[in-house]
C-alpha positions in Angstrom: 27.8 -12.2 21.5 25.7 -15.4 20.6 23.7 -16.3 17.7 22.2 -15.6 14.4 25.2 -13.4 14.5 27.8 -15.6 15.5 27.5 -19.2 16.4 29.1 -20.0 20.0 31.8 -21.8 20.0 30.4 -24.5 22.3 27.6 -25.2 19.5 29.1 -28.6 18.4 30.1 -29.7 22.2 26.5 -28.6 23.3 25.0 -30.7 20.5 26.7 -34.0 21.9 25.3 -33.4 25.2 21.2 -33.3 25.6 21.6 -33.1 29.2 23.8 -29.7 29.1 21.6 -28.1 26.5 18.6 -28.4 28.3 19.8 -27.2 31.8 20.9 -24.1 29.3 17.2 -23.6 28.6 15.3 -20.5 29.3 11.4 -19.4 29.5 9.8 -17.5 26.2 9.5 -13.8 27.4 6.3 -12.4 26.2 7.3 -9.6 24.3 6.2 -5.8 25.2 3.1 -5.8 22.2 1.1 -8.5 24.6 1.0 -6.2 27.7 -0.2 -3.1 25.1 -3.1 -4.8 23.1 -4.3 -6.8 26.3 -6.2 -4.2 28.1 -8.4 -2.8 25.2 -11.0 -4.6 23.3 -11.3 -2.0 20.3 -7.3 -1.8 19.6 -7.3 -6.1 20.0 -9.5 -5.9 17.5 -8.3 -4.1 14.9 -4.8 -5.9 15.0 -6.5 -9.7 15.0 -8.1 -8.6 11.8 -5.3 -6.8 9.7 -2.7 -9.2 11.2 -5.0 -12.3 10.7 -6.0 -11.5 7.2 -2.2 -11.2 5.9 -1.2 -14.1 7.3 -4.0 -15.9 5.3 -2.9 -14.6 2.4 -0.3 -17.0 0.4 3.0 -15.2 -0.2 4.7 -17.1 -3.4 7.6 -16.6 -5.4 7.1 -15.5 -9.3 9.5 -15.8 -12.3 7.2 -13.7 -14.6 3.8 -15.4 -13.9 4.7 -18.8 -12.8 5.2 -20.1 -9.3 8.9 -21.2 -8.8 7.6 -24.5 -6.2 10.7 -26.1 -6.4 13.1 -23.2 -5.2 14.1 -22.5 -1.7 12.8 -19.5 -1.4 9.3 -20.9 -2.0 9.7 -23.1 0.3 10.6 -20.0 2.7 8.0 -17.9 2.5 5.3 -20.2 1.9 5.3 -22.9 4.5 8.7 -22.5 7.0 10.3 -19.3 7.5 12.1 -21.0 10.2 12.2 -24.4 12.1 9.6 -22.6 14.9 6.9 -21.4 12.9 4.9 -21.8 10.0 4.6 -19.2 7.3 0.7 -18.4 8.8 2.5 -17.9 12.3 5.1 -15.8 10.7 3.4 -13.2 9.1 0.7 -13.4 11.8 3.4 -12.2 14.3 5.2 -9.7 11.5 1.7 -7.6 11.5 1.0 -7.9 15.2 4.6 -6.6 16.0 3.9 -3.8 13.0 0.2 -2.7 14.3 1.4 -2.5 18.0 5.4 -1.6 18.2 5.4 0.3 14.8 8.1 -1.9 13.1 8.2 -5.3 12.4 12.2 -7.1 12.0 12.7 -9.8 11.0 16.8 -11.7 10.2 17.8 -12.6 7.3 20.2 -15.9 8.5 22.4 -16.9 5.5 24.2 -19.9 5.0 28.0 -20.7 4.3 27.1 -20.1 0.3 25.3 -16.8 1.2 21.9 -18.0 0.4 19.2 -16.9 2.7 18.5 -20.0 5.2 15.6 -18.7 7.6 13.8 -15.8 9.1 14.2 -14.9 12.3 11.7 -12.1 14.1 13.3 -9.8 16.6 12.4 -7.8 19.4 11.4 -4.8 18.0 11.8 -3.4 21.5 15.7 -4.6 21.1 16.7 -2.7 17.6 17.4 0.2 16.9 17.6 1.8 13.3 20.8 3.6 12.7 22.6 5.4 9.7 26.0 6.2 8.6 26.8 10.0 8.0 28.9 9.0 5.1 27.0 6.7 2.8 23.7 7.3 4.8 23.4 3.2 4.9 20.8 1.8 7.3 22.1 -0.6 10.0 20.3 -1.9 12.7 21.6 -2.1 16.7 20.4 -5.4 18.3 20.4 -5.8 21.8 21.1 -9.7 22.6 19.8 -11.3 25.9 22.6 -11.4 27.3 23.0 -7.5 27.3 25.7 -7.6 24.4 24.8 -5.8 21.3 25.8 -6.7 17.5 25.3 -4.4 14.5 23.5 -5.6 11.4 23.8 -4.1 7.8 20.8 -3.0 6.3 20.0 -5.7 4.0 20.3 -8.7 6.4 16.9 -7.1 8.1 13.6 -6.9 6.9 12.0 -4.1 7.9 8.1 -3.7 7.8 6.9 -0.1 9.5 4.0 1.3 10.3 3.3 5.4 9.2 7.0 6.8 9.2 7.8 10.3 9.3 11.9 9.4 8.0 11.0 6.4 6.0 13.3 4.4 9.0 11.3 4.2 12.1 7.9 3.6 12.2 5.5 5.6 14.6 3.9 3.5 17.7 0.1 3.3 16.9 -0.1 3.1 20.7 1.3 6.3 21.0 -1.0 8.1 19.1 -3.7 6.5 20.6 -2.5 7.0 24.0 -5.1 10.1 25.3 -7.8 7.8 23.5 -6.7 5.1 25.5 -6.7 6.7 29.1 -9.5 8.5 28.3 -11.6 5.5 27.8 -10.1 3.5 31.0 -11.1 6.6 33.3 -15.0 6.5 31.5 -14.8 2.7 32.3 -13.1 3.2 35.9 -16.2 6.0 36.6 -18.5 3.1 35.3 -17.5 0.8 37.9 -17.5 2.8 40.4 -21.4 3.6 39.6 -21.9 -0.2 39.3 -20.3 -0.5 42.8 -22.4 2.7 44.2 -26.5 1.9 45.3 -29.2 1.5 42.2 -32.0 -0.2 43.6 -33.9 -0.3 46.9 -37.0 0.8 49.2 -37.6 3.7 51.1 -39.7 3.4 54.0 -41.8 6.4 55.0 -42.9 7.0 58.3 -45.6 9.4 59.3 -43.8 11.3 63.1 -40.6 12.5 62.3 -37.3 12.6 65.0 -37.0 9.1 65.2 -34.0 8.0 66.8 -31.6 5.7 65.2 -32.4 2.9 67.8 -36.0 3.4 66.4 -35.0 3.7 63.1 -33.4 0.6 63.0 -36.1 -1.0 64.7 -38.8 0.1 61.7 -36.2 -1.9 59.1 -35.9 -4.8 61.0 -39.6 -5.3 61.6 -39.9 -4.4 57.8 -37.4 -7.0 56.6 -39.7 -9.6 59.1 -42.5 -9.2 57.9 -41.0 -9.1 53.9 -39.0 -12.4 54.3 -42.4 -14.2 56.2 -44.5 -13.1 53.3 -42.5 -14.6 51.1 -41.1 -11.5 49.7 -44.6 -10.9 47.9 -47.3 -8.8 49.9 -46.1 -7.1 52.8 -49.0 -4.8 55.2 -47.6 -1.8 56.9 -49.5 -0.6 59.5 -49.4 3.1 61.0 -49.3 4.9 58.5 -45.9 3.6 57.6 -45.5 3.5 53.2 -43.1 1.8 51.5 -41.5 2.7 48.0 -39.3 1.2 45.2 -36.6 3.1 43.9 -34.0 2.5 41.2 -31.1 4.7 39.6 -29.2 3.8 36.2 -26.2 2.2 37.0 -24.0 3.7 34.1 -25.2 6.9 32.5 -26.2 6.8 29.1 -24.2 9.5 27.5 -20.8 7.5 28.9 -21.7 4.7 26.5 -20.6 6.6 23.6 -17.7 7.5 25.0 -16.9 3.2 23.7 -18.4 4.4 20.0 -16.2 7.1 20.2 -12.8 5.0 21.3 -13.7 2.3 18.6 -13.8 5.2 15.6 -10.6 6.8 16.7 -8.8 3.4 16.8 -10.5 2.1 13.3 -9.0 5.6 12.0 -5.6 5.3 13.3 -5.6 1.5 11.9 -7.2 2.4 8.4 -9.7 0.4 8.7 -13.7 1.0 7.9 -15.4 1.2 11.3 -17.8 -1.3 10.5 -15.2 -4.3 11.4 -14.8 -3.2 14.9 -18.5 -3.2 15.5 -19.9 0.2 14.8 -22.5 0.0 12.0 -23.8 3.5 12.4 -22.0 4.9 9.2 -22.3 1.9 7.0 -23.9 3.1 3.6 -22.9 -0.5 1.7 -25.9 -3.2 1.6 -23.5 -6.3 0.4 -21.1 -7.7 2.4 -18.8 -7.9 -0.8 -18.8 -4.1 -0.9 -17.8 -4.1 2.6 -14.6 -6.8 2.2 -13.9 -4.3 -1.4 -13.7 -1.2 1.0 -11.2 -3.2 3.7 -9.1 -4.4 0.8 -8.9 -0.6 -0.8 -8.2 1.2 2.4 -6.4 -1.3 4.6 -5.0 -4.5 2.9 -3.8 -3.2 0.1 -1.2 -0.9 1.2 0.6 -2.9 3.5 0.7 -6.0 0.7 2.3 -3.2 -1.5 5.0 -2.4 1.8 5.5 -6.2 2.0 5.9 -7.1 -1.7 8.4 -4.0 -2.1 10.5 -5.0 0.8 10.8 -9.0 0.4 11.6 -8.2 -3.5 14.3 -5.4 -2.4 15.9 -7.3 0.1 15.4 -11.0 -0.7 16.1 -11.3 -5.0 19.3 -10.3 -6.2 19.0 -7.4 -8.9 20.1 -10.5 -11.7 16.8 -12.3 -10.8 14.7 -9.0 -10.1 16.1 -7.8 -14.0 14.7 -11.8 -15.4 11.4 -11.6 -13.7 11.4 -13.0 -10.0 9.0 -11.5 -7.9 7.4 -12.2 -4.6 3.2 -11.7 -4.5 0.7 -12.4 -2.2 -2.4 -14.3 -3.9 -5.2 -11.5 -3.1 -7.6 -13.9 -4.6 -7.5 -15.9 -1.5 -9.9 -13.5 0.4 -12.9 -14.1 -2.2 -12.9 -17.6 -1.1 -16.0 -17.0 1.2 -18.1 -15.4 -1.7 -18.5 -18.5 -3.5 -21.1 -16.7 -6.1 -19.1 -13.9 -7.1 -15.8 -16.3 -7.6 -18.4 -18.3 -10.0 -19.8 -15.2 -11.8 -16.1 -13.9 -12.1 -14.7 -16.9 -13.7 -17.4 -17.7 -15.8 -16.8 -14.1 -17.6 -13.1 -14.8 -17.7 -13.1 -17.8 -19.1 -15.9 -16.6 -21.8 -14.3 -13.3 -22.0 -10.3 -15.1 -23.5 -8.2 -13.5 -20.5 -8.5 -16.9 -18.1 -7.9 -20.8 -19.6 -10.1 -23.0 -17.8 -6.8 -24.7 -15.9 -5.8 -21.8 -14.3 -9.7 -21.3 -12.6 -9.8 -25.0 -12.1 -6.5 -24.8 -9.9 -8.4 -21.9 -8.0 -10.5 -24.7 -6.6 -8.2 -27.1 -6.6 -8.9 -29.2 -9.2 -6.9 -31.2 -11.5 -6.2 -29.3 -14.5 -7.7 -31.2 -17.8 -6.4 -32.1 -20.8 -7.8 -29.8 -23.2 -7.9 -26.4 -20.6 -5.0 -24.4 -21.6 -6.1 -22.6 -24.6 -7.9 -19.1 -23.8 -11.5 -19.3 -25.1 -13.9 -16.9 -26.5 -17.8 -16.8 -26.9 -19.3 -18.3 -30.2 -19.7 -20.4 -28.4 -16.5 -20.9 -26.5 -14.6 -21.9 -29.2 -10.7 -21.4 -28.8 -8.8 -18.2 -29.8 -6.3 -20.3 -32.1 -9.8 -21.4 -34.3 -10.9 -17.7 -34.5 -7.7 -16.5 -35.6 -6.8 -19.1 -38.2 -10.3 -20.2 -39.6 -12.2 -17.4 -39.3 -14.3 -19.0 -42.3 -15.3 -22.0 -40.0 -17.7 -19.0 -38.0 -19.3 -18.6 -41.4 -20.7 -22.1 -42.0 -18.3 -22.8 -45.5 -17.4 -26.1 -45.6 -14.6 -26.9 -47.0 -13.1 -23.3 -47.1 -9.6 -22.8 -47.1 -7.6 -20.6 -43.9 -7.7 -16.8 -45.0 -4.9 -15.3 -46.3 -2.2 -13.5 -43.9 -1.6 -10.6 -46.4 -2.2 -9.2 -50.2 1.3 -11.1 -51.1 0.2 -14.4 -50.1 -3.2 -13.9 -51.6 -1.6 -12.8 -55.3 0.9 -15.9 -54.7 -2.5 -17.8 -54.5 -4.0 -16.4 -57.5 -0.5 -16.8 -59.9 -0.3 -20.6 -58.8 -4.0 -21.0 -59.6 -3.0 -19.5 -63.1 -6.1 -16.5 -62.4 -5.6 -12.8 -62.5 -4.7 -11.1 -59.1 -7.1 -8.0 -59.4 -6.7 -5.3 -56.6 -9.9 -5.6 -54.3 -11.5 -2.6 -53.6 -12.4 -1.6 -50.0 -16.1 -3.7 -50.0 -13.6 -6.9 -51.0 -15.0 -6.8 -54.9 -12.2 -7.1 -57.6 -11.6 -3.7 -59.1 -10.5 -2.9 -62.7 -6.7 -1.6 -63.2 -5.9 1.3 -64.9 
């Protein structure tokens, strides 16, 4: 058994000798998900786009609503899972593995003081979920390369699934795609075949009929002849001998759809609107910000709920989960593109108090300023703190002093001014006492 789940006893000697280590090397297997997304367009497709579009989402790590950037585990999930990827790479290869084997596992490597030093992905092809009859625990059986297997406890793994019928092992999209899929490679197989079969050429007509095949050979040759010495432009036939073009379609139609067909079945199976795999025919949005709001809806946002739950169930102790650490992906990230409606939006949440100007200035990434951190509100954009405490300063008295908190510190007023302290009446006039 060799490592993540037990370091080899050589480790140290292998260290001190390049030389050894590198005749130990072996080639990178291309895992099974390659050979499965390779040979169709549609299903290639739909994976790049869901896989690509979480892995450019920032994952970060929350205590309440403030980024922790100095602690590991920001570090981790934000720029190197482990010492062979990046964090882009990593959750790029996560959702591939997800979208194509149904499951998705990745290691949890701890270190001597049982804090969580890397993320490793497995095989998926290599584990296999398990659970004990007694406790009903989840462990995971991990086949290693050198045939040996090792058994994992449930919360060193990370385990992202596709649809599951048990909640444990997530369904192969492949599979359920499969009759799609053979289906479309016998319309494309026919296809070729037509390509391969005769679409264009001339008939030559010749007035007696019984010719021999000598003779019939004879009229093409002198045919061909005279075409190639004309130049392949005017050709005169003489004896009554006629020549004519004909042309067939090399694919038919109707087997074109059979393409339109494949591409809805897979965008169904994936979640996502059939629009991003190229078939517009159903598109009722005119914007292409209602289009992006329809792909976050139906596909994004699901699987960031799956990967937020998991990471924050398996990753934070219940101590830090019970004082407010959280992992989130920043889903702001994807409005980048639309540069006016990120303007529009932070223009009404700074004027609208539930934004400071800091926080939409680090959305572009610039510095924050001095004076940015107060919440503002319209009138015009004055800050919240002014509106609460001098609400006479909206009113244009000068000199006015703050308005009282309550009717006690308002009849404390009045006795230290040596006046009455009348009871106001509802309009705010001074009433007479009984």
């Amino acid at each position: 058994m060799k490592w993540p789940f037990r370091k080899s006893r050589n480790e140290a000697r292998a260290r001190d000798k390049p030389r050894a280590r590198e005749r130990d090397l072996r080639m990178v297997q291309r895992p099974r998900a390659d050979a499965t997304i390779q040979g169709n367009e549609a299903i290639y497709a739909a994976v790049s786009r869901i896989a690509n579009t979480v892995a450019s989402m920032p994952m970060h790590y929350y205590k309440g609503f403030e980024i922790q950037k100095d602690h590991p585990l920001e570090r981790l999930v934000n720029l190197e899972p482990n010492p062979n990827m990046s964090a882009f790479g990593w959750r790029q290869t996560m959702e591939v593995l997800r979208n194509t084997e149904g499951n998705a596992y990745a290691l949890r490597v701890l270190d001597r003081l049982g804090q969580v030093e890397r993320l490793d992905i497995l095989n998926p092809t290599r584990v296999q979920p398990m659970q004990d009859p007694e406790d009903h625990s989840i462990w995971y059986k991990v086949t290693m390369d050198d045939g040996n297997t090792a058994v994992a406890p449930g919360f060193l793994v990370i385990n992202l699934k596709h649809m599951s019928a048990n909640g444990i092992k997530g369904i192969r999209p492949i599979d359920v795609l499969r009759k799609s899929l053979d289906y479309d490679t016998q319309v494309k197989e026919l296809s070729l075949d037509q390509l391969d079969g005769v679409n264009h050429g001339i008939m030559l007509t010749v007035p007696n009929s019984g010719l021999s095949q000598e003779q019939k050979d004879d009229v093409v040759e002198r045919f061909l002849e005279t075409y190639e010495k004309s130049g392949r432009s005017v050709v005169i036939l003489e004896g009554g001998l006629t020549a004519t073009n004909f042309s067939s379609q090399p694919v038919d139609s109707q087997l074109l759809d059979v393409e339109r067909i494949t591409r809805n079945r897979v965008a169904t199976v994936y979640n996502l609107p059939p629009h991003l795999l190229g078939d517009y025919t159903d598109t009722s949005f005119s914007t292409a910000e209602q289009q992006m709001q329809e792909f976050l809806q139906l596909t994004i946002t699901p699987i960031v709920q799956q990967w937020e739950d998991e990471f924050n169930r398996k990753m934070i102790s219940p101590e830090d989960y019970a004082d407010g650490y959280r992992f989130r992906f920043d889903l702001s990230a994807l409005l980048r593109a639309d540069q006016n409606t990120t303007a529009n939006m932070s223009q009404m949440a700074i004027r609208g108090g539930w934004r400071k100007p800091n926080e939409v200035r680090a959305m572009y990434g610039l510095p924050p300023d001095p004076r940015g951190d107060e919440l503002m509100s319209s009138r015009d954009l004055i800050p919240l703190r002014v509106l609460v405490e001098h609400p006479e300063l909206l009113l244009g008295i000068v000199g006015a002093q703050p308005a009282p908190d309550s009717d006690e510190e308002e009849a404390r007023a009045h006795r230290e001014s040596g006046t009455s302290s009348a009871p106001r009446t509802a309009h705010g006039k001074e009433g007479k006492t009984e």
